[in-house]
BALOBA-1460 file (C-alpha; in Angstrom, 3 decimals):
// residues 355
<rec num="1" residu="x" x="-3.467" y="32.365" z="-14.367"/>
<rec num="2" residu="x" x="-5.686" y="35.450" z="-12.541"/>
<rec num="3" residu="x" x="-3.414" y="37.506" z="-10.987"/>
<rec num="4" residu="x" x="-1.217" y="36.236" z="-8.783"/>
<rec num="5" residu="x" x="-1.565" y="36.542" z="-4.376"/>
<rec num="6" residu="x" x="1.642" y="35.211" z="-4.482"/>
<rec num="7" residu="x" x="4.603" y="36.625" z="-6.230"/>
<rec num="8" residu="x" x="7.771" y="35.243" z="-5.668"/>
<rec num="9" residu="x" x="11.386" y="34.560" z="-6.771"/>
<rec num="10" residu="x" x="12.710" y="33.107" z="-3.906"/>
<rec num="11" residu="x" x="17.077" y="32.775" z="-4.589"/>
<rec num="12" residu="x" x="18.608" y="31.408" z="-1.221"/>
<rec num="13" residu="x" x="22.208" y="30.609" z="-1.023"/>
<rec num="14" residu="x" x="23.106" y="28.024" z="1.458"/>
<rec num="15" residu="x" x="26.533" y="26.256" z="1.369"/>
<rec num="16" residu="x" x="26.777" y="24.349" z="-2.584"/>
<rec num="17" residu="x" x="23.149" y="25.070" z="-3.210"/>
<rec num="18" residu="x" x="22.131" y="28.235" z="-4.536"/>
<rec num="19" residu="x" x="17.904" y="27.801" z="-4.685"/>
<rec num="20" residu="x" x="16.230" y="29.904" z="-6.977"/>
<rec num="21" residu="x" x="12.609" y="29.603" z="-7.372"/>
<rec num="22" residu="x" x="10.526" y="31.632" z="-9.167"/>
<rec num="23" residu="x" x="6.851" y="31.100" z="-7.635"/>
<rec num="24" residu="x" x="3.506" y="32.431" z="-8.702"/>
<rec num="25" residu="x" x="0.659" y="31.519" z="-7.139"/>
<rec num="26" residu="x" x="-3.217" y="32.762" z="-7.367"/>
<rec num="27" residu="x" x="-6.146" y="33.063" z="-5.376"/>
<rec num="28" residu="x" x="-7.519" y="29.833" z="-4.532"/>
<rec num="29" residu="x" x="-5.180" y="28.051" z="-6.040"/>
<rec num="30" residu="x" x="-2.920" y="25.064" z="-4.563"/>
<rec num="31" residu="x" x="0.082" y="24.682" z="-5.677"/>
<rec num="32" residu="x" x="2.862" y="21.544" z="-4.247"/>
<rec num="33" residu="x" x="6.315" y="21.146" z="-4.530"/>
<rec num="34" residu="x" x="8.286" y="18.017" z="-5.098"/>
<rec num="35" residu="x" x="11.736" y="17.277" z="-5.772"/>
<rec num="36" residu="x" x="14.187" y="14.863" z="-3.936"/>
<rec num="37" residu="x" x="15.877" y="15.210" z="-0.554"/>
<rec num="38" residu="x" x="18.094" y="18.329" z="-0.765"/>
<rec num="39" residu="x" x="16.488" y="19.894" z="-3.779"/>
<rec num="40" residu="x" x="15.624" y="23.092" z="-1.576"/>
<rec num="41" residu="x" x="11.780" y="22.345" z="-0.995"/>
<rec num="42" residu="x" x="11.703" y="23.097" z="2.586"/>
<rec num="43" residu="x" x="14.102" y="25.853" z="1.966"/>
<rec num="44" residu="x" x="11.743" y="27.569" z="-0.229"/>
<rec num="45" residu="x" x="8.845" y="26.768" z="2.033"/>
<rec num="46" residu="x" x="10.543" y="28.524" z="5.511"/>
<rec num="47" residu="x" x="11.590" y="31.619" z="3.050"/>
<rec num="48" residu="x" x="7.917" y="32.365" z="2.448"/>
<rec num="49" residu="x" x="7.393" y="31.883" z="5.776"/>
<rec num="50" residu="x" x="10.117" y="34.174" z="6.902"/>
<rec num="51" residu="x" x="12.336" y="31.866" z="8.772"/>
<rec num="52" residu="x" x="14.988" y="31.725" z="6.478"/>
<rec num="53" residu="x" x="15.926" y="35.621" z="4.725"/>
<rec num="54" residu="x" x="16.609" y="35.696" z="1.352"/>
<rec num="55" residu="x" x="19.600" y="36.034" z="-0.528"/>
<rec num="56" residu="x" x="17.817" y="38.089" z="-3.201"/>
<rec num="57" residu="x" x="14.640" y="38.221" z="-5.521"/>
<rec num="58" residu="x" x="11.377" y="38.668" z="-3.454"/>
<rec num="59" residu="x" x="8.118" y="37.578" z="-1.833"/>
<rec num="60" residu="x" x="5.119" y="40.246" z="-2.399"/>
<rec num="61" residu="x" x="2.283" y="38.873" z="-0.695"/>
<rec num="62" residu="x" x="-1.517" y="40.673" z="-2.140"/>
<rec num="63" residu="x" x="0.771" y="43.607" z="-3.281"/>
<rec num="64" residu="x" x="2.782" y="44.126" z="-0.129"/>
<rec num="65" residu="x" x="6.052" y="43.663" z="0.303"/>
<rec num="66" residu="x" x="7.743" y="40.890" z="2.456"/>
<rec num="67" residu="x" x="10.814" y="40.234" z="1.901"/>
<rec num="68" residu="x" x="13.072" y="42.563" z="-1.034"/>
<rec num="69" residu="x" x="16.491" y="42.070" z="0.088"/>
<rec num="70" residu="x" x="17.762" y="44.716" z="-2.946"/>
<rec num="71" residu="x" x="15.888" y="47.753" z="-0.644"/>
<rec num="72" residu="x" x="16.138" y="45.682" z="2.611"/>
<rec num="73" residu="x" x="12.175" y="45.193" z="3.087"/>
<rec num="74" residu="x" x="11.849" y="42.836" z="5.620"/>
<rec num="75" residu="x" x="8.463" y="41.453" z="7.195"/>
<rec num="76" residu="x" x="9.110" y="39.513" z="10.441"/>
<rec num="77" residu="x" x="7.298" y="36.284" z="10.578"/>
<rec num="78" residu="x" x="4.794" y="37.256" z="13.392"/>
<rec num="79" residu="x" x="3.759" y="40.350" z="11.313"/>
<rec num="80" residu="x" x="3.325" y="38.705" z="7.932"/>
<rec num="81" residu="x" x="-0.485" y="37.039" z="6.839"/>
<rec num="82" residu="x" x="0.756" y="33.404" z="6.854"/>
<rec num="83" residu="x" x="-0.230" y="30.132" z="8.097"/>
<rec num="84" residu="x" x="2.204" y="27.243" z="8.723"/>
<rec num="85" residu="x" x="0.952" y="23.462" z="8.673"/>
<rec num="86" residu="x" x="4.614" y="21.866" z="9.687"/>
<rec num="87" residu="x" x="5.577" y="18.048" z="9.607"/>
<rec num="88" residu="x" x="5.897" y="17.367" z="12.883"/>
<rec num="89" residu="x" x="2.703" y="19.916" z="13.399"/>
<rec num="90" residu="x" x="4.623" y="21.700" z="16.650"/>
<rec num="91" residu="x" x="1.132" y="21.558" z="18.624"/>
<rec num="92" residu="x" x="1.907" y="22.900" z="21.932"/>
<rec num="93" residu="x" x="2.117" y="20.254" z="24.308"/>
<rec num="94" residu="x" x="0.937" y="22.297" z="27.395"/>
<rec num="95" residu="x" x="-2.221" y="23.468" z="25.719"/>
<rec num="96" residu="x" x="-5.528" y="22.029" z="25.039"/>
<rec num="97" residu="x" x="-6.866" y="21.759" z="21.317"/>
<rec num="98" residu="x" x="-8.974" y="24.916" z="21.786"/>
<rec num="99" residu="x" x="-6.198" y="27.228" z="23.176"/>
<rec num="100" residu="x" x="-3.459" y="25.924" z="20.318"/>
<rec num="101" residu="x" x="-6.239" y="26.799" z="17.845"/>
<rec num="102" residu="x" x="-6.550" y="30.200" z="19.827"/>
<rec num="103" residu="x" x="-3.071" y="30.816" z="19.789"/>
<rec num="104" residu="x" x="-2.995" y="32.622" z="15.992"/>
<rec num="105" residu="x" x="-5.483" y="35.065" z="16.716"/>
<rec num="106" residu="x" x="-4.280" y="36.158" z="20.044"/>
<rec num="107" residu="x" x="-0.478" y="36.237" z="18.366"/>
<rec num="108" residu="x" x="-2.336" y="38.884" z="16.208"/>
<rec num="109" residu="x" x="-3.814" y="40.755" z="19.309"/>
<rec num="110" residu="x" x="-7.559" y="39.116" z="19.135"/>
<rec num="111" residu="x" x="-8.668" y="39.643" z="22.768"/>
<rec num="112" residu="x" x="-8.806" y="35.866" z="24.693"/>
<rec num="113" residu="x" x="-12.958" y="35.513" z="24.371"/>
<rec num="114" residu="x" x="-12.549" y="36.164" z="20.884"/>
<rec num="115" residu="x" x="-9.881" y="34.182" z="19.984"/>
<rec num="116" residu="x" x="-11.405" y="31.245" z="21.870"/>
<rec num="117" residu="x" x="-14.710" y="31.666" z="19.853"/>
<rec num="118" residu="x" x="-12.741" y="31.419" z="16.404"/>
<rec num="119" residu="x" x="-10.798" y="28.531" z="18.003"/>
<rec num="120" residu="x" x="-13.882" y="26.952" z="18.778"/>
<rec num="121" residu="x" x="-15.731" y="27.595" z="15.088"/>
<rec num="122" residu="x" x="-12.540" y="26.083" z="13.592"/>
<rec num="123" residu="x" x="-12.500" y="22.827" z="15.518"/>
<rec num="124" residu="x" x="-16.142" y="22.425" z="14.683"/>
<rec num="125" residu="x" x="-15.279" y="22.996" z="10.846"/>
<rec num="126" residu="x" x="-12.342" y="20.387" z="10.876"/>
<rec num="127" residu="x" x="-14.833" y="18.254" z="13.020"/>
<rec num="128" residu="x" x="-13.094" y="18.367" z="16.491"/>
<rec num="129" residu="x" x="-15.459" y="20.333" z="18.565"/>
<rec num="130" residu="x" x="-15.844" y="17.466" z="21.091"/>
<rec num="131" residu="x" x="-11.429" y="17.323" z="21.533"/>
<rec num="132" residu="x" x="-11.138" y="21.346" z="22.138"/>
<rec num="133" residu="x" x="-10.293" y="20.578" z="25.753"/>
<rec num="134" residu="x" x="-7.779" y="17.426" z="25.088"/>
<rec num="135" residu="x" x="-4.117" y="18.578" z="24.736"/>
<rec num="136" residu="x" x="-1.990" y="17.125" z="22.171"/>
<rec num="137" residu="x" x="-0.732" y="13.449" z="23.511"/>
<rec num="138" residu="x" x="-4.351" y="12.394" z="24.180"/>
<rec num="139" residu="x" x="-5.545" y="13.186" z="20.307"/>
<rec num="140" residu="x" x="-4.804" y="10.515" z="17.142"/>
<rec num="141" residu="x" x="-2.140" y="11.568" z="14.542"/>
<rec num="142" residu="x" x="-4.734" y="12.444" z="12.389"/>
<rec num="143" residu="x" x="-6.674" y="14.502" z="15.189"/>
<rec num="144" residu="x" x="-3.192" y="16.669" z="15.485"/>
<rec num="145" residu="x" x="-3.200" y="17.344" z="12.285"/>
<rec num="146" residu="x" x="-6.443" y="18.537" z="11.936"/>
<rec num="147" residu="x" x="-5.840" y="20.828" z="14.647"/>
<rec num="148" residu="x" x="-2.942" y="22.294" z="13.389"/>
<rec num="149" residu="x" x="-4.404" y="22.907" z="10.075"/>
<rec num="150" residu="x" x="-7.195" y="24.240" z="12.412"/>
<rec num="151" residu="x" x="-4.143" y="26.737" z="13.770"/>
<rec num="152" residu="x" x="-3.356" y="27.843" z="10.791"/>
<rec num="153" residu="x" x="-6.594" y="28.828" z="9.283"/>
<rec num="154" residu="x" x="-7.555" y="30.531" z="12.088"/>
<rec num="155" residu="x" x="-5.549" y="33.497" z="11.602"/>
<rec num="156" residu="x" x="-7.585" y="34.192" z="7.933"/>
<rec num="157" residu="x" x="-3.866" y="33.925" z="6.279"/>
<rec num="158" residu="x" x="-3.541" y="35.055" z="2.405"/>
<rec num="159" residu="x" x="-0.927" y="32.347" z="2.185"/>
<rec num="160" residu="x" x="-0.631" y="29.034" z="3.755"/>
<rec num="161" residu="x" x="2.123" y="26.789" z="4.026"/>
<rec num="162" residu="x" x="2.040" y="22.842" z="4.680"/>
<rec num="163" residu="x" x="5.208" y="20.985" z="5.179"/>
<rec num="164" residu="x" x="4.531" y="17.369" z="4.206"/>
<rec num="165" residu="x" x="1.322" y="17.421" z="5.921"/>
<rec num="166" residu="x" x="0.391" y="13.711" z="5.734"/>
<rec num="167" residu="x" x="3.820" y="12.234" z="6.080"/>
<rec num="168" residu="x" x="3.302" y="11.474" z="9.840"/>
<rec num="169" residu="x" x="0.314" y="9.648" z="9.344"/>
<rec num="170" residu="x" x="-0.030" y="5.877" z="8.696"/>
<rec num="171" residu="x" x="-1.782" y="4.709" z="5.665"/>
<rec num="172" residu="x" x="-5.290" y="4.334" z="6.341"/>
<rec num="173" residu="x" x="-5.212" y="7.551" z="8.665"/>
<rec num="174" residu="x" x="-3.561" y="9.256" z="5.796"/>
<rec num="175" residu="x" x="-6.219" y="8.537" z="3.212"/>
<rec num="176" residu="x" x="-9.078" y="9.839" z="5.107"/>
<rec num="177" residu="x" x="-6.933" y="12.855" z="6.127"/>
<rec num="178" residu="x" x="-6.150" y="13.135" z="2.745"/>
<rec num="179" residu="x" x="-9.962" y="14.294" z="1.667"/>
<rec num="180" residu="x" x="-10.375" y="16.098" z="4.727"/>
<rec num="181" residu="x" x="-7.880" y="18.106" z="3.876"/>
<rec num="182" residu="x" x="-8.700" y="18.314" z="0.574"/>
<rec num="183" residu="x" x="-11.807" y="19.646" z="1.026"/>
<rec num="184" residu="x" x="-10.596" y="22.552" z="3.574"/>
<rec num="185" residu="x" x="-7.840" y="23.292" z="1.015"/>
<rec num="186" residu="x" x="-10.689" y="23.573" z="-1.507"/>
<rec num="187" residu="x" x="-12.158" y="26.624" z="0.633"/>
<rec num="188" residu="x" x="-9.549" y="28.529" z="1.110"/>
<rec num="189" residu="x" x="-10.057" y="31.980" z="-0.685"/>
<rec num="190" residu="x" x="-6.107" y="32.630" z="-0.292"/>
<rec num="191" residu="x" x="-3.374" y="30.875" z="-2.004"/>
<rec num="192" residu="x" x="-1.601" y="27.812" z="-0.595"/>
<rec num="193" residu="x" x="1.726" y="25.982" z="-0.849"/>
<rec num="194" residu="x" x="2.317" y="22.532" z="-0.107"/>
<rec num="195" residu="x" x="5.454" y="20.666" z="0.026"/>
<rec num="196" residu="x" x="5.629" y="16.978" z="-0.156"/>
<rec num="197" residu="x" x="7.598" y="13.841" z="-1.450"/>
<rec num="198" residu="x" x="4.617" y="11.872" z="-2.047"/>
<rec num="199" residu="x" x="2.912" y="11.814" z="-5.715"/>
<rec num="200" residu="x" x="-0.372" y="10.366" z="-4.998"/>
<rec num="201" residu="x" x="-0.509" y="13.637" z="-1.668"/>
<rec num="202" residu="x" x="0.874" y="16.259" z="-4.436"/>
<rec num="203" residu="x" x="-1.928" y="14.784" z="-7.455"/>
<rec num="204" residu="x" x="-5.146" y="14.940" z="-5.063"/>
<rec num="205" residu="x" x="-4.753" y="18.037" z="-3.374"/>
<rec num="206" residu="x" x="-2.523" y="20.405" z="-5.668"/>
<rec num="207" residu="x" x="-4.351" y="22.492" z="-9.315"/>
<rec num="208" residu="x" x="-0.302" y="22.840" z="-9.777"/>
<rec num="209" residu="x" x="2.883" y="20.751" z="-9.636"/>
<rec num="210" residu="x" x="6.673" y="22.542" z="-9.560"/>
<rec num="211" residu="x" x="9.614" y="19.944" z="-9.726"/>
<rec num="212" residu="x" x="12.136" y="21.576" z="-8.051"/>
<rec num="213" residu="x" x="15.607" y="19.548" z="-8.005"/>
<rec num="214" residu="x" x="19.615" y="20.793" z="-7.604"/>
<rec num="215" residu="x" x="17.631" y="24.323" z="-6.160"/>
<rec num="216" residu="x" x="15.948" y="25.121" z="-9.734"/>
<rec num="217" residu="x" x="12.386" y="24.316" z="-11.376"/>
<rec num="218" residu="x" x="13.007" y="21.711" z="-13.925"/>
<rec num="219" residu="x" x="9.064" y="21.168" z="-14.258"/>
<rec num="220" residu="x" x="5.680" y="22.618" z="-14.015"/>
<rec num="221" residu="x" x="1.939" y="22.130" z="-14.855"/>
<rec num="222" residu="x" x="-1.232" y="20.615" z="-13.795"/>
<rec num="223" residu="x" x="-0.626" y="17.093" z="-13.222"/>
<rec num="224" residu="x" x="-1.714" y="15.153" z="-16.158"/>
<rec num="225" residu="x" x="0.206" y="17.177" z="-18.205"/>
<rec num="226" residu="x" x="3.391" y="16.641" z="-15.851"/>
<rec num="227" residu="x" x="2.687" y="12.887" z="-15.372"/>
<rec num="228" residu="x" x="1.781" y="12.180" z="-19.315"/>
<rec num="229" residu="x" x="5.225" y="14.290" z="-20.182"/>
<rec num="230" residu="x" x="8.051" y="13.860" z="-17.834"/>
<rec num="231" residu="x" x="11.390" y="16.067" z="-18.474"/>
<rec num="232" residu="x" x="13.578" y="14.240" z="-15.752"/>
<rec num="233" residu="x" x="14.437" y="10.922" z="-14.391"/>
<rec num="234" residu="x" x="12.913" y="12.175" z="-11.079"/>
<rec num="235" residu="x" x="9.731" y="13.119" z="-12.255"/>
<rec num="236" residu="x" x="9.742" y="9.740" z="-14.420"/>
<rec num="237" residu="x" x="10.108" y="7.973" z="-11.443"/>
<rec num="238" residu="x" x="7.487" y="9.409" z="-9.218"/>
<rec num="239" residu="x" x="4.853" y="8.509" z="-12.061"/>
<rec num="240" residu="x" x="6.514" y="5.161" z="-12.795"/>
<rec num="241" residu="x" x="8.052" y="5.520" z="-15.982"/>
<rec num="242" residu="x" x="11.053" y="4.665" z="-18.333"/>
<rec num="243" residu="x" x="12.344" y="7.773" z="-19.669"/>
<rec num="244" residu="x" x="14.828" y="8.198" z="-22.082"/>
<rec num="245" residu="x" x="16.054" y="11.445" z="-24.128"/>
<rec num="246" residu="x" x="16.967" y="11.195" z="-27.956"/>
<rec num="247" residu="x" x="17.459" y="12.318" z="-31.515"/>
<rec num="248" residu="x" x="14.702" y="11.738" z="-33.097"/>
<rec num="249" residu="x" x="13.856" y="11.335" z="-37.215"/>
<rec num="250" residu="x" x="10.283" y="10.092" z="-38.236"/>
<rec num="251" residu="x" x="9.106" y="7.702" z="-36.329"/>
<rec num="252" residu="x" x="12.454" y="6.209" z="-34.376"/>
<rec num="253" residu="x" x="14.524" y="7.625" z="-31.404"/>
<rec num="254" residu="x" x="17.858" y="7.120" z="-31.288"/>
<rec num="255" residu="x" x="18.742" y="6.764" z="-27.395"/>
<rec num="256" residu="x" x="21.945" y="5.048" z="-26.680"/>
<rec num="257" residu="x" x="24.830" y="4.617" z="-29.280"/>
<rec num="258" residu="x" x="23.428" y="1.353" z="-30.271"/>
<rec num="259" residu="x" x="20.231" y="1.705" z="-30.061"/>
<rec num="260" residu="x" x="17.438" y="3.070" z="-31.932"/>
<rec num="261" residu="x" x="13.536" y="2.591" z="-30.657"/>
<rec num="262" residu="x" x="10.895" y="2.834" z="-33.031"/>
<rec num="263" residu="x" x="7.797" y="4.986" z="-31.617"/>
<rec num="264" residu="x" x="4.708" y="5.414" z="-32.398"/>
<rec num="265" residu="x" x="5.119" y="9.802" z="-32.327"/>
<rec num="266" residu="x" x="6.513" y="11.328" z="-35.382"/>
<rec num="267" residu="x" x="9.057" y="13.671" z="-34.214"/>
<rec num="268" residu="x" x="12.426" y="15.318" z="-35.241"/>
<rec num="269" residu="x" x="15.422" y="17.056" z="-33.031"/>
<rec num="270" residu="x" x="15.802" y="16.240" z="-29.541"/>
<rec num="271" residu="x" x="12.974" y="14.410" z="-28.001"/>
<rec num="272" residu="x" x="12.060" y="12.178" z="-24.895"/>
<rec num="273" residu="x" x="10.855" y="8.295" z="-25.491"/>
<rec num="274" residu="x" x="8.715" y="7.172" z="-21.910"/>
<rec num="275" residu="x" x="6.835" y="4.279" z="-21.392"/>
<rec num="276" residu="x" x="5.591" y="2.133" z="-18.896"/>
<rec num="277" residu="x" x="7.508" y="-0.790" z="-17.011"/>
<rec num="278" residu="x" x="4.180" y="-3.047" z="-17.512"/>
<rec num="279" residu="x" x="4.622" y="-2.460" z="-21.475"/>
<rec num="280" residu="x" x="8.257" y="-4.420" z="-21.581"/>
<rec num="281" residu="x" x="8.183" y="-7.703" z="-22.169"/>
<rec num="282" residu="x" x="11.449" y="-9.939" z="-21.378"/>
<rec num="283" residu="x" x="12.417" y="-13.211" z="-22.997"/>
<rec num="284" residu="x" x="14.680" y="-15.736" z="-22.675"/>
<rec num="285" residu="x" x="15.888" y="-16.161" z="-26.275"/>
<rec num="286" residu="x" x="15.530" y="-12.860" z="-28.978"/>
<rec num="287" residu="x" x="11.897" y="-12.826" z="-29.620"/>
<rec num="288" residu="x" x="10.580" y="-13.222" z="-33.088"/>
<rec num="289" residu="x" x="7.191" y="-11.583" z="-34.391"/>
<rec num="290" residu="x" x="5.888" y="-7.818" z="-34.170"/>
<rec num="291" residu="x" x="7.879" y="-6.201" z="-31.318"/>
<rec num="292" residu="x" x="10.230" y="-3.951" z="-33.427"/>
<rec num="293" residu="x" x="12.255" y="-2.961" z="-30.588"/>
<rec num="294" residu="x" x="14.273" y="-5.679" z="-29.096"/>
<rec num="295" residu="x" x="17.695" y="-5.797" z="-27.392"/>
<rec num="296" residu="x" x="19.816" y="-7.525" z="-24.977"/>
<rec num="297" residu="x" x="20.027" y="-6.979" z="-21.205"/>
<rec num="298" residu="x" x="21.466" y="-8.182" z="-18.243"/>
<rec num="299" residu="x" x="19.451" y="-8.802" z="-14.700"/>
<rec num="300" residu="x" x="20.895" y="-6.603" z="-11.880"/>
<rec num="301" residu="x" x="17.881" y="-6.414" z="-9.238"/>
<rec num="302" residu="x" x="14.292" y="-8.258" z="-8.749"/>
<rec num="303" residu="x" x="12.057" y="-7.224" z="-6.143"/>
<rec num="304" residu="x" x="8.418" y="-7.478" z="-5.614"/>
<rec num="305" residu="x" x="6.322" y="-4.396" z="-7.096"/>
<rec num="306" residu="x" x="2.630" y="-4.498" z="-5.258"/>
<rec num="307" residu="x" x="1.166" y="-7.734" z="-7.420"/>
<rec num="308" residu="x" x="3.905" y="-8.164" z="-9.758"/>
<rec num="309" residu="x" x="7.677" y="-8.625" z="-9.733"/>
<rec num="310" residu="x" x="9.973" y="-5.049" z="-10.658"/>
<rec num="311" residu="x" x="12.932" y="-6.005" z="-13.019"/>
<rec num="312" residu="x" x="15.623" y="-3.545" z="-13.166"/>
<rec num="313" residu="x" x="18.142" y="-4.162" z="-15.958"/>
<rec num="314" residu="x" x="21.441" y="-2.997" z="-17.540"/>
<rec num="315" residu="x" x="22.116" y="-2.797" z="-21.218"/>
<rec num="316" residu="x" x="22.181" y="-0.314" z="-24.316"/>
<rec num="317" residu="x" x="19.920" y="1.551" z="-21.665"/>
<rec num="318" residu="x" x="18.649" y="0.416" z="-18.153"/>
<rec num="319" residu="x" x="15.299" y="-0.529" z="-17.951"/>
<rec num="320" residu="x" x="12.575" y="-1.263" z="-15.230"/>
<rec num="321" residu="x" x="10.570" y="-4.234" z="-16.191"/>
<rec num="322" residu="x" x="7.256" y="-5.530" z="-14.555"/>
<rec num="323" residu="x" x="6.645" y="-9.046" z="-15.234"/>
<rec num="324" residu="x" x="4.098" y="-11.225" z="-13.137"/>
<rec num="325" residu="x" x="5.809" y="-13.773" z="-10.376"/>
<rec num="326" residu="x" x="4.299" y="-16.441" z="-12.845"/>
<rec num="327" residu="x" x="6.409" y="-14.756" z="-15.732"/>
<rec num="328" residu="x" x="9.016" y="-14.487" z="-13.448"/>
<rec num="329" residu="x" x="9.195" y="-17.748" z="-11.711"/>
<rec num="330" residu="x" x="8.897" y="-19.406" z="-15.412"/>
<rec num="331" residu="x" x="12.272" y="-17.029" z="-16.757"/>
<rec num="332" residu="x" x="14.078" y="-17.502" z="-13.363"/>
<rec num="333" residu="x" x="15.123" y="-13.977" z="-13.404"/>
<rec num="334" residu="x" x="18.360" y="-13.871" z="-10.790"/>
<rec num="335" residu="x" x="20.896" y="-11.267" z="-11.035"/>
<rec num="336" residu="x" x="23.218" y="-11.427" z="-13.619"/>
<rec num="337" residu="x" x="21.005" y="-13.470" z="-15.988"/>
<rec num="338" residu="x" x="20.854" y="-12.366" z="-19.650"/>
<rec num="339" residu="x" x="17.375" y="-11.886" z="-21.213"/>
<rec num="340" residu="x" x="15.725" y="-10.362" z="-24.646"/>
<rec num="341" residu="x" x="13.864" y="-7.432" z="-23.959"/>
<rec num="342" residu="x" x="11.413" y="-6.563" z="-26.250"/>
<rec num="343" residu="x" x="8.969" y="-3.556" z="-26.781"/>
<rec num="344" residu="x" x="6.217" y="-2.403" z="-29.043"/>
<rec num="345" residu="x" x="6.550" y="0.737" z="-30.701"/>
<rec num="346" residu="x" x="2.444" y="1.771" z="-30.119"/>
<rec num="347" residu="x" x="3.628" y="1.571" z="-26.346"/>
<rec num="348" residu="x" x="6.083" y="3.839" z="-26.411"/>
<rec num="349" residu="x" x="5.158" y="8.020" z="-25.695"/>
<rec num="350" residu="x" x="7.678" y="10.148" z="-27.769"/>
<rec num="351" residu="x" x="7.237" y="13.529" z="-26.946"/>
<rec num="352" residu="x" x="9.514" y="16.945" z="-27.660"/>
<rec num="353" residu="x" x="12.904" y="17.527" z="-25.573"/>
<rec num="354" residu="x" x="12.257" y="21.552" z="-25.897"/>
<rec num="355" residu="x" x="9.215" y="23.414" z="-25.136"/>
């Protein structure tokens, strides 16, 4: 990494969770955090904002000091170079596109002509020149947005924060938002950190992913290293995998007490096994032939999974399975049905537990 705009160990106590976060971000750069509900993402978020002091560590901002609760630096939030993109947006409802755009700037003491020309240059860049005079309930979802991002950007900030930008959106408004956004986010010189829940959100826009759960990074890289090498259940989940940690000698992984999977990876100590729901195969007798890894399970959920049908199953280890509604029609998969499950070792990802 250059060197960093964004410098940051951001340690927040509040009630059972203690957050700490270190957080280094450079110019340019995008960088999104995920974790589950509660994990402290939206803690972390309002700290750099200012909205929440912290409990120790820092935020230095282009060499300047924001927040240092060990010599009691403190930068209010109306004083410190920062936009905020929040979920809900908070457009004001009394204003008209072009005067919430105009806001920033005059917050920083831009005289009203001024700040309405910048207003206006920014609407025009995020395409809304023709809505400056509309107020907030008479533009789309994806208009607001836009106009809040607008907002933002308008006050030049070295750091900008979105709050799950796109989660107020519905789908097909979302996707084209999606590359709009992507494409502002792409020219902006100063760093930018984005919160969100959403994978596919966190993949397009972000150079960076940090997996933050239980207030601590458990995870970080660019994203096909993250996706291709999951540490956590979380993180296996949000790329759809089966992950499973180990011992591991040669070429097999021992997982569960009674059972051992044979992987394609040659690998020894303490290593994950991943791989992906589509790659197990379920029968309804043990299987005979070249799957070396087969085992009993039990049935304890079926739902449909976008064309196929999502098996979840108990056993030596639980499993998600997808099978196609032809497979699973033919197996009559209900819960509490026992089936063979059966995997090939060249499907299987084994991968180091350390480093």
């Amino acid at each position: 990494m250059s060197r960093p705009l964004l410098d940051a160990r951001i340690i927040v106590d509040r009630g059972a969770l203690r957050l700490d976060v270190p957080l280094r971000v450079a110019p340019g750069e995008v960088v999104a955090l995920l974790g589950p509900n509660g994990a402290g993402k939206t803690t972390a978020l309002r700290a750099l904002a200012g909205l929440h002091p912290l409990s120790g560590g820092h935020v230095t901002l282009d060499g300047h000091h924001l927040d240092r609760p060990a010599t009691g630096g403190w930068v209010p939030t109306e004083r410190r170079p920062v936009g905020v993109v929040f979920q809900d947006y908070l457009l004001f409802p009394h204003l008209s596109a072009l005067d919430n755009v105009a806001f920033g700037p005059r917050r920083h003491g831009v005289g009203r002509r001024a700040a309405r020309a910048t207003a206006r240059d920014w609407l025009d860049r995020v395409g809304l020149a023709d809505q400056a005079l509309r107020r907030p309930r008479q533009l789309s979802g994806g208009q607001a947005q836009r106009v809040a991002l607008a907002r933002a950007l308008a006050v030049a900030p070295a750091l900008l924060l979105l709050d799950e930008p796109l989660a107020a959106l519905d789908a097909r408004t979302r996707l084209d938002t999606r590359a709009e956004l992507h494409r502002h986010l792409a020219a902006h010189p100063g760093a930018t950190v984005l919160v969100t829940h959403d994978p596919l959100d966190a993949l397009a826009l972000a150079d960076r992913l940090v997996i933050v759960e239980g207030g601590r990074v458990v995870q970080e890289g660019d994203g096909p290293s993250v996706t291709a090498r999951p540490r956590t259940d979380y993180v296996a989940r949000l790329v759809g995998l089966n992950l499973y940690r180990g011992r591991a000698d040669g070429h097999e992984v021992r997982v569960a007490p009674d059972l051992t999977l044979a992987v394609a990876d040659r690998l020894a100590g303490e290593a994950f096994v991943a791989f992906r729901p589509a790659s197990v195969a379920l029968h309804p007798a043990r299987p005979e032939g070249s799957p070396r890894n087969t085992w009993a399970g039990t049935v304890v959920g079926v739902q449909r999974h976008g064309d196929n049908v999502r098996v979840q199953l108990d056993g030596p280890i639980g499993v998600a399975a997808d099978v196609t509604p032809a497979a699973a029609a033919q197996l009559r998969l209900t819960p509490g049905q026992r089936v063979w499950v059966a995997l090939k070792a060249t499907e299987t990802h084994a991968y180091p537990a350390t480093g």
